[in-house]
C-alpha positions in Angstrom: 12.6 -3.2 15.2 12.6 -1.7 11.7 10.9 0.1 9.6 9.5 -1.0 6.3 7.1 0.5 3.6 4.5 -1.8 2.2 2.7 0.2 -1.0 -0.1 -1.1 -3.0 -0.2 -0.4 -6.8 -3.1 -0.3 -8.9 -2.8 -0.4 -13.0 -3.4 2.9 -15.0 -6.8 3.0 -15.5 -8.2 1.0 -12.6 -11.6 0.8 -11.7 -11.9 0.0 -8.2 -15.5 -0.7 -8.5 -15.9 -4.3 -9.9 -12.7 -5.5 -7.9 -12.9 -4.0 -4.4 -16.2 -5.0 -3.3 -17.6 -5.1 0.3 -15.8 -8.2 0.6 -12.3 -6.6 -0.2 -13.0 -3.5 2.0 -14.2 -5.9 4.8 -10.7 -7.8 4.1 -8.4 -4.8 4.2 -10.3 -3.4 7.4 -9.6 -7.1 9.1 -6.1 -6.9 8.0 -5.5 -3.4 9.6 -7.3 -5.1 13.0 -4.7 -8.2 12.7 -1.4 -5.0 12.2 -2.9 -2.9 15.4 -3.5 -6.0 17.1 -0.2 -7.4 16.4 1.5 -3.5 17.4 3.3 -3.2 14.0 0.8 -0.9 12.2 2.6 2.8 12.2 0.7 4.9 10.1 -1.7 3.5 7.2 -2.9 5.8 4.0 -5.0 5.8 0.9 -4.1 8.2 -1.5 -7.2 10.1 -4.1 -6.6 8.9 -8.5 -2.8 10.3 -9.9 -4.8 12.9 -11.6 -5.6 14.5 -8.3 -1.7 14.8 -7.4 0.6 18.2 -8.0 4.5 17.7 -9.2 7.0 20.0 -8.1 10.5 20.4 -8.7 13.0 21.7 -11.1 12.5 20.0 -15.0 11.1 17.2 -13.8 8.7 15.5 -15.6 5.6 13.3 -14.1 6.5 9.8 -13.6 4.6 7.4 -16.2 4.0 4.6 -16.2 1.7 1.3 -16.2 0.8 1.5 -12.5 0.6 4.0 -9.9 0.7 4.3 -5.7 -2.5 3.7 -4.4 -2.0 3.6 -0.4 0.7 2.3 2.0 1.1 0.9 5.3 4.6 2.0 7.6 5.6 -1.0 9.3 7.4 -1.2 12.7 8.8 -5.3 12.3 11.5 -7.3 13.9 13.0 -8.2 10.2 12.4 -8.3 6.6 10.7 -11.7 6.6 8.1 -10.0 9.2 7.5 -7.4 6.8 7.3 -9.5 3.6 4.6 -12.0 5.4 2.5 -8.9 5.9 3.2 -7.6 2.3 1.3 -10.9 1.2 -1.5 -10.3 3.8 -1.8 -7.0 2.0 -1.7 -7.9 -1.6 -4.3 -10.4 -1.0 -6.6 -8.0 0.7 -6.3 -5.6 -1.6 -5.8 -7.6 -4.9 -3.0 -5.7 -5.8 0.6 -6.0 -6.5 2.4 -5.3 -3.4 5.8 -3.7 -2.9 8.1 -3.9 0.7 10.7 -1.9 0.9 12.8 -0.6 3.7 13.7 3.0 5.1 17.1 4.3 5.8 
């Protein structure tokens, strides 16, 4: 099994409102079911708006951008095809672009 990353982005200035209605929670909620059920679901998080986050380190500027992190799911799969084929499930659910990526 490995380990993979799947991260939801949302566009600056997103108002989750009009786009993740009761249908799209009810849709996310099913997918984590289908992950738990399937025993590949690790750990799953939504994260508060950008403006709510702290930056640390030396000279380092906030990252900019067009799009920001807007929750993740850790994955425990067999392979990267596993992973990608729940990536879809996710960006579907959450009608968002997707990224899968694995850890060291």
């Amino acid at each position: 099994m490995a380990l993979y990353l799947v991260s939801v982005y949302r566009p600056i200035g997103f108002d989750p409102a009009p786009s993740l209605d009761a249908g799209a929670h009810r849709e996310i909620d099913q997918l984590n079911d289908e992950m738990v059920a399937a025993g590949v679901r690790v750990f799953v998080g939504g994260l508060q708006l950008p403006s709510t986050a702290t930056w640390l380190g030396p000279e380092v500027p906030p990252v900019t951008g067009d799009a920001y992190l807007d929750g993740f799911w850790v994955l425990d799969v067999a392979h990267l095809d596993e992973a990608l084929g729940w990536g879809r499930k996710a960006g579907i659910a959450c009608r968002a672009l997707v990224e899968v990526r694995p850890f060291h």
